[in-house]
KOLVEXKE-846045 format. One line per 3 residues: for each residue x, y, z of C-alpha. Coordinates in Angstrom, 2 decimals, always signed. Example, Ala and Ser with C-alpha at 12.3 -4.5 7.8 and 13.67 -1.06 7.14 Angstrom:
REM residues 2
+12.30,-4.50,+7.80; +13.67,-1.06,+7.14
END
This chain:
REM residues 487
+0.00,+0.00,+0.00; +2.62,+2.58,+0.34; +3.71,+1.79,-2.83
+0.43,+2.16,-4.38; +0.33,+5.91,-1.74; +3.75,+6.64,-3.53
+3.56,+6.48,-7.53; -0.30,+6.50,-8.09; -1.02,+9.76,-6.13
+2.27,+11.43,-6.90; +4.17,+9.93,-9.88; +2.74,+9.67,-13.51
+5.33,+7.95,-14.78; +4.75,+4.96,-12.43; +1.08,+5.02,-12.94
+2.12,+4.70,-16.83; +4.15,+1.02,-16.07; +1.21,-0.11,-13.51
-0.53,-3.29,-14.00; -4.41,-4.62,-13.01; -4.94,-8.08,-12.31
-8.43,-10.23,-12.51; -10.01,-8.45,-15.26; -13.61,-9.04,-16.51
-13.37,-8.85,-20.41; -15.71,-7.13,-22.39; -15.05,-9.28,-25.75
-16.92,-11.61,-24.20; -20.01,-10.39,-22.95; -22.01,-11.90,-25.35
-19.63,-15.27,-25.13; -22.22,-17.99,-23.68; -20.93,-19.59,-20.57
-18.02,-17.93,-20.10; -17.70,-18.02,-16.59; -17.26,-13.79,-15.56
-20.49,-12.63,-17.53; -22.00,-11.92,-14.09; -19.16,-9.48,-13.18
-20.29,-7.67,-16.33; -24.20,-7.75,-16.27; -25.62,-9.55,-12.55
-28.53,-11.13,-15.02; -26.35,-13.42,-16.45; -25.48,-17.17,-15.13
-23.77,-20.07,-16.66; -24.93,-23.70,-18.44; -22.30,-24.81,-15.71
-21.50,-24.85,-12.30; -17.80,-24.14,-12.23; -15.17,-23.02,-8.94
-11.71,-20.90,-9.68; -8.51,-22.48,-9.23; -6.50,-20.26,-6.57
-4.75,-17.52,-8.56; -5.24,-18.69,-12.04; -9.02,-18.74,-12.31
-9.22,-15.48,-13.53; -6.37,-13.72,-14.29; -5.14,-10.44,-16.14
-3.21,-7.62,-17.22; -4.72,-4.26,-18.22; -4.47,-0.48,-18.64
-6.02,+2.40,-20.58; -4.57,+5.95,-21.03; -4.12,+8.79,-23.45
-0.53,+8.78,-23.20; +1.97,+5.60,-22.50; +5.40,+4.32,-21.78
+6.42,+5.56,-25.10; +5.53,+9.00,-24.52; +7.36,+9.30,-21.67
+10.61,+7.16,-22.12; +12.72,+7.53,-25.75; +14.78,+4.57,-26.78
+19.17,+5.48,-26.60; +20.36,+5.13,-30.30; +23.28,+3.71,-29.15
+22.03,+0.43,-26.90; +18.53,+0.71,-28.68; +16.82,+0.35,-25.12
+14.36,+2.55,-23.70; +16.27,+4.08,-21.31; +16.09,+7.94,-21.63
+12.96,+10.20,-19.97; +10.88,+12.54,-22.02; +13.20,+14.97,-19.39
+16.82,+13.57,-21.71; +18.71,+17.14,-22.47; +19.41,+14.74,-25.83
+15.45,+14.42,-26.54; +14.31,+18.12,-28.24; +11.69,+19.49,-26.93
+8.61,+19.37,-29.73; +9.98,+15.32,-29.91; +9.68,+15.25,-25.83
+6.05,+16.74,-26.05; +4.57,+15.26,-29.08; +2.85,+12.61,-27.23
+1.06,+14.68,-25.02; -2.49,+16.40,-25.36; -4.17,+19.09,-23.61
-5.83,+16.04,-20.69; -3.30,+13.72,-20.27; -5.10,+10.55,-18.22
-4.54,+7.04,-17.33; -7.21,+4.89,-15.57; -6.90,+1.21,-14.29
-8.99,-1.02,-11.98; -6.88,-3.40,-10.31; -8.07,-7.01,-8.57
-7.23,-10.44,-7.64; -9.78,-12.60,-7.57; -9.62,-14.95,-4.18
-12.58,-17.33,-4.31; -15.17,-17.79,-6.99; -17.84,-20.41,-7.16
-20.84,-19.95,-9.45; -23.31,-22.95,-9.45; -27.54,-23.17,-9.91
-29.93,-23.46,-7.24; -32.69,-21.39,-6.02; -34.42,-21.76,-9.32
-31.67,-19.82,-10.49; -27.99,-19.25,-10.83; -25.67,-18.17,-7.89
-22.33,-17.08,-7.54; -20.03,-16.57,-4.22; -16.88,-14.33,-4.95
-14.32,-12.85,-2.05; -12.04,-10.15,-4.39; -9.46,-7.82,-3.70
-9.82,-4.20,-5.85; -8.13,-1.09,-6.31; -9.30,+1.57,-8.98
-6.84,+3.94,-9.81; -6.36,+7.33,-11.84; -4.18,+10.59,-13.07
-4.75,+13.44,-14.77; -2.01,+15.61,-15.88; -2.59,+18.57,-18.06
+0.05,+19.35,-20.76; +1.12,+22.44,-19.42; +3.24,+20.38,-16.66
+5.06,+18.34,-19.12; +5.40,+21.63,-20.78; +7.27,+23.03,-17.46
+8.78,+20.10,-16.62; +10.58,+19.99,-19.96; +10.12,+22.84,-22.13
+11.22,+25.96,-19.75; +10.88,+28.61,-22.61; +8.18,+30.68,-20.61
+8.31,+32.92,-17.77; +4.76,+31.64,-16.20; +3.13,+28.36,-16.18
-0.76,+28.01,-15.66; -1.79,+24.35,-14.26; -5.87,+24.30,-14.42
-6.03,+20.60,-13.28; -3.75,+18.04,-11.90; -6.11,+15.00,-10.34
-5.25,+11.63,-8.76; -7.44,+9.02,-7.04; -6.67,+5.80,-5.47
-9.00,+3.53,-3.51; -8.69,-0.35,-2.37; -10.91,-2.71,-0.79
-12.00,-5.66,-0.45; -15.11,-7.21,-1.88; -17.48,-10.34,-0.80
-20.46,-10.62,-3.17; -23.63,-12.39,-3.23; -25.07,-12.86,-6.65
-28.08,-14.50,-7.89; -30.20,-14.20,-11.41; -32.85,-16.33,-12.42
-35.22,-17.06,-15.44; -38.97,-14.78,-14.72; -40.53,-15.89,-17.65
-39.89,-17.07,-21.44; -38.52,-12.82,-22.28; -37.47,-11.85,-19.00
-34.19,-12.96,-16.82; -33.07,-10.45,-14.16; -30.63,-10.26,-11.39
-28.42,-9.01,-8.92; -25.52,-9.08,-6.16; -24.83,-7.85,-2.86
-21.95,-6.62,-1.56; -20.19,-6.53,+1.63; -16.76,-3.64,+1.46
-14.04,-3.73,+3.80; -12.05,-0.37,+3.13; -7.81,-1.09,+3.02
-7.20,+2.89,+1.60; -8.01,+6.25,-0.48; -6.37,+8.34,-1.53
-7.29,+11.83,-3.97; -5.03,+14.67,-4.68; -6.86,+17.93,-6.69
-4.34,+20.55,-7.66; -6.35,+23.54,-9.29; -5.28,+26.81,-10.66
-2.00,+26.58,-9.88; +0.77,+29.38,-11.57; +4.24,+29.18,-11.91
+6.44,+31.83,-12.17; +10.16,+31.89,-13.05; +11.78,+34.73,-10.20
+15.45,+34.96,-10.65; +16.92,+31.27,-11.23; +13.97,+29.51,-9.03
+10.05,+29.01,-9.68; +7.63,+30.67,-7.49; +4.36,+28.18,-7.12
+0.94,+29.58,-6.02; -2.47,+28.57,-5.82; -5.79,+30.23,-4.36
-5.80,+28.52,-0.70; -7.68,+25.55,-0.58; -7.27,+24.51,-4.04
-4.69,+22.16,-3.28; -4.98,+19.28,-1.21; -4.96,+15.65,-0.59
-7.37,+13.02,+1.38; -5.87,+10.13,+2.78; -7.87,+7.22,+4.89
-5.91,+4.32,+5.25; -5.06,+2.35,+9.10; -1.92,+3.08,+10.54
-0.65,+5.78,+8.19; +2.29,+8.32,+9.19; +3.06,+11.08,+7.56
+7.04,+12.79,+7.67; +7.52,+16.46,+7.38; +11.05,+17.44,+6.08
+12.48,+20.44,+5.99; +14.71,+21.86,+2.64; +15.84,+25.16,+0.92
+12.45,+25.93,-0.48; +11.13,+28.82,+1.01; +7.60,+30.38,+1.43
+7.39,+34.28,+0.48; +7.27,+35.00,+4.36; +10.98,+34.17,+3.85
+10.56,+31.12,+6.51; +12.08,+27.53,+6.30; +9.24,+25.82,+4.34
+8.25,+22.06,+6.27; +5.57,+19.92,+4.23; +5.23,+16.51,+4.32
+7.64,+13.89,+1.86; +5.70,+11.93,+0.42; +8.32,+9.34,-0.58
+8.96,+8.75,+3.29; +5.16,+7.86,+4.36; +4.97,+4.73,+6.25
+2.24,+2.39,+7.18; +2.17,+1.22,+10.66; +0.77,-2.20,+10.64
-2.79,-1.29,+8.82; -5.58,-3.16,+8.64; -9.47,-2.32,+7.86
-9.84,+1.19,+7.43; -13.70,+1.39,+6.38; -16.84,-0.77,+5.96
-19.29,-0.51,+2.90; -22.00,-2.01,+0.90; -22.70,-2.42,-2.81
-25.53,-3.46,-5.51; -25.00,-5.43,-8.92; -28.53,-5.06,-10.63
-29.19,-6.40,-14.48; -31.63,-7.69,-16.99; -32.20,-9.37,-20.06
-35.13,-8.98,-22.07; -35.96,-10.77,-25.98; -37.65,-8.52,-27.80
-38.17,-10.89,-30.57; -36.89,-14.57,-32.09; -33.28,-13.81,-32.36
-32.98,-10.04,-30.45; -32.00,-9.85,-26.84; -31.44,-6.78,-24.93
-29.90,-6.15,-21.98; -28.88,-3.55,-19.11; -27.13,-3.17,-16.07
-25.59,-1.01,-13.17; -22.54,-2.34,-11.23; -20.84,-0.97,-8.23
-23.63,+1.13,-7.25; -22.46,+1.91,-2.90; -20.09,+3.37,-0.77
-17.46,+3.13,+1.95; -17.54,+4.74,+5.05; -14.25,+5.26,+5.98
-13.14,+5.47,+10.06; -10.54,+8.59,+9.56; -9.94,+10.99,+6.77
-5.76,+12.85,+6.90; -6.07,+16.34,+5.06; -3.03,+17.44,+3.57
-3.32,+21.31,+2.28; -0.86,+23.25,+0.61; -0.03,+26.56,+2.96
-1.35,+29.59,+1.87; +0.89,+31.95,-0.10; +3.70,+31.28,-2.51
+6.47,+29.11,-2.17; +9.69,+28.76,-4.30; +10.72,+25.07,-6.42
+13.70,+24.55,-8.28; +11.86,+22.38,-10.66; +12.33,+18.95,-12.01
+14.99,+17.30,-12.97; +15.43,+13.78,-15.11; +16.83,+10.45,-13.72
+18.31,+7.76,-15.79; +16.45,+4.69,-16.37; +19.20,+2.87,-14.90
+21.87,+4.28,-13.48; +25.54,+4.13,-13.50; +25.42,+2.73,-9.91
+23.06,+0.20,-10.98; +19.97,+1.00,-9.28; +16.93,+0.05,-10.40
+14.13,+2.63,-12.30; +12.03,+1.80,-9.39; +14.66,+2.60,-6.86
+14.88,+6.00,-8.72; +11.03,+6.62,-8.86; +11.93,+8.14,-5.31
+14.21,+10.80,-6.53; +10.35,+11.89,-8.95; +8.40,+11.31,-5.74
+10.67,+13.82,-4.05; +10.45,+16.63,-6.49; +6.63,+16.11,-6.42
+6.64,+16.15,-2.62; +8.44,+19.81,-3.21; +6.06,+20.58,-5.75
+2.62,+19.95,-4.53; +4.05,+21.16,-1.04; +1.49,+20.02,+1.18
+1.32,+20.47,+4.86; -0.22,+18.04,+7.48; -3.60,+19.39,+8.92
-4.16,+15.85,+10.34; -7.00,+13.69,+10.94; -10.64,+14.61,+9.93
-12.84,+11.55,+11.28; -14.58,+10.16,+9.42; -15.88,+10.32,+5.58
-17.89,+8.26,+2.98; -16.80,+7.66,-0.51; -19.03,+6.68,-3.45
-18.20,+3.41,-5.54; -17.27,+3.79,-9.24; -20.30,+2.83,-10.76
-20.32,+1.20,-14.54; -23.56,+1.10,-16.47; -24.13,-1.42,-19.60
-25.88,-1.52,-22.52; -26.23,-4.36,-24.65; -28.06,-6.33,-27.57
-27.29,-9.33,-29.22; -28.92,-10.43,-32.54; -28.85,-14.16,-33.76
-28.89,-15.13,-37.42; -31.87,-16.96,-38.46; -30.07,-18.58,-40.91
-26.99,-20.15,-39.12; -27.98,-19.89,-35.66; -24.13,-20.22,-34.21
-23.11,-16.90,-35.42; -24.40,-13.66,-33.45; -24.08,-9.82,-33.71
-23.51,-7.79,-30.09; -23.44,-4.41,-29.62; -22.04,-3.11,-25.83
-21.79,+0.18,-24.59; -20.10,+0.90,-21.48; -20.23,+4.07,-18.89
-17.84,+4.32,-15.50; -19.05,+7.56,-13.27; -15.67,+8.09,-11.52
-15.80,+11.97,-11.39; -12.25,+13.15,-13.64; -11.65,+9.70,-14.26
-15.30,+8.97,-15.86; -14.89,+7.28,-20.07; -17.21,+5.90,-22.32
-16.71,+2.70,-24.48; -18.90,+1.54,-27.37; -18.17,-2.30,-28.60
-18.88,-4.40,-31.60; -18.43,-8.05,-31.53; -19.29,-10.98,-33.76
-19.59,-14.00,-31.95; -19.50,-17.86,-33.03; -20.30,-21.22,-31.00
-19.51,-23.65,-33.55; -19.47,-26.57,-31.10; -21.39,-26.77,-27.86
-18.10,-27.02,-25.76; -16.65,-24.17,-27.37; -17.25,-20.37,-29.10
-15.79,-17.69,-28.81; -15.72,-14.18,-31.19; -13.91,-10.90,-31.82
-14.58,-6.70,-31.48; -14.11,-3.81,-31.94; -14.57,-0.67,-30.05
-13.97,+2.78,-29.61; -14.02,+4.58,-25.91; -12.14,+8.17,-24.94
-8.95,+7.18,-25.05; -8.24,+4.95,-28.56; -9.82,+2.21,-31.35
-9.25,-1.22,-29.84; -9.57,-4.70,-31.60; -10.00,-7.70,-28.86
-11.07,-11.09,-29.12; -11.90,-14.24,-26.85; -11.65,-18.01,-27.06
-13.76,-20.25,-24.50; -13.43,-24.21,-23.94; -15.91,-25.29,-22.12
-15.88,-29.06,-21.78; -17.43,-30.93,-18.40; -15.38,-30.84,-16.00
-13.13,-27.80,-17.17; -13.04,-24.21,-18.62; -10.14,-22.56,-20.09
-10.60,-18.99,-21.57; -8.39,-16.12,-23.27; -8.97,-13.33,-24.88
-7.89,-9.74,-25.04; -9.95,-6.55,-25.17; -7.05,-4.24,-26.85
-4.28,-6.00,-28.71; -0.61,-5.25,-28.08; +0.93,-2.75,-29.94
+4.28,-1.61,-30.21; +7.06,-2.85,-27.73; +9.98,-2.47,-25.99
+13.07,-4.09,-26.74; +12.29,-5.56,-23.37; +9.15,-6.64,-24.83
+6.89,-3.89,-22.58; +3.90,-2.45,-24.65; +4.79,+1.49,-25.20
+0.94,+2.12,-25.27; -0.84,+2.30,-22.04; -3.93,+0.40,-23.90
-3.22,-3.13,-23.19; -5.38,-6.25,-21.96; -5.40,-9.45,-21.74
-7.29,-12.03,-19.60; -6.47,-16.40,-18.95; -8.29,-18.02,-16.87
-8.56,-21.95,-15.54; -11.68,-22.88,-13.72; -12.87,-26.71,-12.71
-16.66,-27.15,-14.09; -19.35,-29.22,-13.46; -22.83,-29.18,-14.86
-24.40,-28.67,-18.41; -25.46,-30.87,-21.07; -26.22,-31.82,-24.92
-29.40,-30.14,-24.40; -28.07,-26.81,-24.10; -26.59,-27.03,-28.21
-30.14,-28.60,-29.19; -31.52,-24.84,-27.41; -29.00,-22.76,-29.19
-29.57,-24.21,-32.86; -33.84,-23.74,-32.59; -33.74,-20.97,-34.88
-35.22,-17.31,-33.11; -34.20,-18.87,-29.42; -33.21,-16.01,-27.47
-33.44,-16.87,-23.87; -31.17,-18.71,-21.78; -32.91,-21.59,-19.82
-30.73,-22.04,-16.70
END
């Protein structure tokens, strides 16, 4: 967790080489059987009953930003690594900022996936999951890349800087079942336990160059941090940045918070609600909200930048790797330093207590069947997270084929705020086993160390042990216009 306190909150360059684990995969949404649908719509059930083998039942890598590893590391022509910052004196400027836009963000939810059982009863379908999640977020504007690197102007004018962070863990309680021949709803409850939050806000913030330093201002109050996480310490320092009072400035370094033993920091409850409708022999429909709650968190730190102006040398690059050998992650402390100086926040100490709203997701879906080759289906998805700054939209296309009742699988394409992805998903679904992959956003470009330089990357493998289903369930799907599940 201090980790996670360190280079999410403070340090975009970390956020850009983060990874998310356990991810639910949109490609398949309209994949029958494949064992996640009810993390994407609560509605949905399975043919089987199925339980996740530890670790490997669902497992993932994923991120989506508007700007990526690329954009902030350029490869050395001499050892043809990616080893120089945007920040290189040796990379020119336009070359350093061409990969940058006005509202620079990354986004990520982050989970491992602990126990999952999904099995029918209750004249219906029911899952049991116990998850660990983390959603996480930046947003930079371009102006600070601008300052960081450019230094041409006399005054700098930062209207946004943004940065959110909360973990918990998650034990849900899902059922759906069939109401009658059109109509299957369902839903989960959730039980939260709160680990940590975190949220920086930096507004209207001005720079101005005053002799050979920077002198930083904002309108008091506009810059601050919330922190709620068990056992946290916070350690002022002291350096040779100065407020204009002309007194030794003491804020808190960020790269020396500690966590003293943690634990359960907040309690919360969420809703999974969803529902599929046919409208017609071979249309479905379908809708859902996810992660509709809260957490109540037990303390709330404030951290608020002093008011007045305060003087910053500015930043200054770090090597990839070092002549001393260190490690880029070693070195990520000598950026969380200079953003400790920068946001210069002071300790105004604990709160009590505070509630924080879930990320909620809406969906959107329909799913048409050919009449005349009844294994081959059309989806449309659309997608909505309501995360404040960290909010995007994603529309999806898939085509979708079950040629054999133990396997299908399909492909799509989508478009959401930050790029055009292609994904696709294979599903084998025999008795007694499941084994799925599939990727929402296909790799692009890559490192000579073989690390995407995009931050738009997914892909999801999974292993779960089945039980359940039947021939019956191919003799359902190939009546032409059947459009309902029977569970």
């Amino acid at each position: 967790m201090k980790t996670i306190l360190k280079s999410i909150l403070f340090s975009a360059v970390a956020m850009v080489a983060a990874e998310t684990w356990a991810q639910d995969l949109s490609t398949a949404y309209f994949t029958q059987d494949y064992k996640y649908r009810h993390n994407l719509n609560a509605a949905f059930g399975n043919d089987q009953g199925y339980v996740a083998i530890p670790v490997l039942g669902n497992l993932g890598v994923k991120m989506q930003g508007s700007f990526g590893l690329g954009d902030v590391l350029f490869k050395d022509p001499s050892s043809g690594y990616y080893n120089r910052t945007f920040m290189h004196p040796d990379v020119p400027v336009d070359d350093a900022l061409a990969g940058f836009s006005k509202n620079n963000k990354i986004t990520a939810d982050l989970g491992l996936t602990l126990v999952s059982v999904g099995f029918k009863g209750f004249k219906g379908y029911n899952t049991i999951e116990l998850r660990e999640r983390t959603s996480v977020g930046i947003a930079l504007p371009y102006e600070l890349f601008s300052f960081a690197k450019d230094l041409r102007n006399d005054e700098y004018q930062f209207d946004k800087i943004a940065a959110s962070a909360q973990s918990f863990v998650e034990l849900a309680f899902g059922h759906s079942h069939q109401v009658n021949d059109q109509l299957r709803i369902g839903s989960k409850l959730k039980v939260l336990l709160g680990v940590g939050r975190a949220e920086l806000n930096i507004e209207d913030m001005t720079a101005k160059l005053v002799g050979d330093k920077w002198e930083l201002s904002t309108n008091y109050g506009t810059a601050k941090a919330e922190v709620s996480m068990k056992g946290i310490q916070f350690k002022n320092t002291t350096d040779d940045v100065y407020e204009s009072t002309g007194q030794p400035n003491v804020h808190v370094d960020l790269g020396e918070t500690d966590i003293d033993g943690g634990g359960t920091s907040g309690f919360g409850l969420g809703v999974d609600l969803g529902a599929e409708y046919a409208v017609m022999d071979g249309l479905k429909v379908s809708a859902g909200i996810n992660d509709l709650g809260f957490i109540n968190w037990s303390n709330n730190w404030l951290l608020k930048q002093k008011k007045g102006t305060f003087t910053f040398d500015g930043f200054h690059d770090i090597q990839v790797k070092d002549n001393s050998g260190r490690s880029f992650g070693d070195q990520m402390d000598v950026y969380t330093d200079q953003m400790s100086d920068f946001v210069n926040l002071e300790n105004k100490g604990d709160q009590g207590s505070t509630s924080t709203m879930l990320h909620a997701t809406a969906v959107l879906g329909a799913e048409y069947r050919l009449p005349t080759y009844d294994k081959l289906s059309f989806g449309l998805l659309a997608q909505h997270r309501f995360a404040s700054d960290f909010s995007w939209t994603e529309g999806r296309l898939s085509a979708n084929w079950s040629p054999l009742r133990w396997l299908n699988g399909g492909v799509s394409f989508a478009l959401n705020d930050y790029c055009a992805s292609t994904g696709w998903v294979l599903n084998v679904h025999p008795r007694g086993f499941n084994f799925f992959v599939g990727m929402d956003h296909i790799l692009g470009k890559q490192s000579k160390e073989g690390i995407p330089l995009s931050s738009n990357a997914q892909f999801t493998i999974g292993m779960n042990v089945t039980w359940g289903g039947s021939k019956a369930r191919e003799e359902r799907l190939r009546v032409r216009g059947n459009s309902v599940r029977v569970m």
